[in-house]
C-alpha positions as CSV (number, residue, x, y, z in Angstrom):
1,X,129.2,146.4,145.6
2,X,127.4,142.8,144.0
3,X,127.4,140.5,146.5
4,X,129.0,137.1,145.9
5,X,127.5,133.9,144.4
6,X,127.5,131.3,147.1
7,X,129.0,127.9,146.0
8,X,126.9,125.8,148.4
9,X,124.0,124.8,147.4
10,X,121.5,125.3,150.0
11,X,120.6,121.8,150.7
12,X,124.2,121.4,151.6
13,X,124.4,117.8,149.2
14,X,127.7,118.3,148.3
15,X,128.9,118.7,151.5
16,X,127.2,115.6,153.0
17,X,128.9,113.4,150.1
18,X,132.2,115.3,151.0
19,X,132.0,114.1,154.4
20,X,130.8,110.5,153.4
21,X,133.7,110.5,151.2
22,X,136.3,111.2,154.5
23,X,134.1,108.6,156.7
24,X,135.5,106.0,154.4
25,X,132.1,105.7,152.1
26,X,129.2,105.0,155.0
27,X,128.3,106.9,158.2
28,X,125.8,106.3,161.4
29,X,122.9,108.0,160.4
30,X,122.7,109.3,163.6
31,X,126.1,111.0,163.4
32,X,125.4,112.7,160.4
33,X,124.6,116.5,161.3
34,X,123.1,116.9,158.3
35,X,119.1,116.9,157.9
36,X,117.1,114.0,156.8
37,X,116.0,116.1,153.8
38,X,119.2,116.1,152.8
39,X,119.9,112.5,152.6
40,X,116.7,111.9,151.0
41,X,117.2,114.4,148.4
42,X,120.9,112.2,147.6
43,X,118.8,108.6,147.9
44,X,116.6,110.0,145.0
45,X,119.2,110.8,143.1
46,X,121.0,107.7,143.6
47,X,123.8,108.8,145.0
48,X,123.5,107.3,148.6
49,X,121.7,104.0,150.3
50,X,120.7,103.7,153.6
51,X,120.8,100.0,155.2
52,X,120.1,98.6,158.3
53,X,122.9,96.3,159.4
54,X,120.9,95.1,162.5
55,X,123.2,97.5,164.9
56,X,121.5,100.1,163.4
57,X,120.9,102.9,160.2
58,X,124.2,103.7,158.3
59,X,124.2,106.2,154.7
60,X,126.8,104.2,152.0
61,X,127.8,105.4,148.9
62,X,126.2,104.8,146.0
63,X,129.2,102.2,143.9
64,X,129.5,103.9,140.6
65,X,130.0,101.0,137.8
């Protein structure tokens, strides 16, 4: 029997924007259980920013205009 594609991608991207999406758009980066690789690999694709609002990291959303 074939075995089954797997939908996730294996650096798990999509699932990090799903669960910014349910955060409201921006997240702690030290809640997020995903790995930094992760984030980076949305930053470069411009999906995500990371800003420091002085009370520490959070990962926004990338507005889409």
């Amino acid at each position: 029997m074939p075995k089954k594609a797997n939908p996730v991608p294996k650096d798990h991207s999509q699932l990090c924007l799903q669960y910014l999406r349910r955060c409201g758009g921006s997240a702690r980066l030290c809640t997020i259980n995903f790995s930094l690789g992760v984030i980076q690999t949305l930053v470069n694709r411009n999906l995500v920013k990371v800003t420091n609002t002085g009370a520490g990291f959070f990962v926004e959303l990338e507005d889409v205009k």
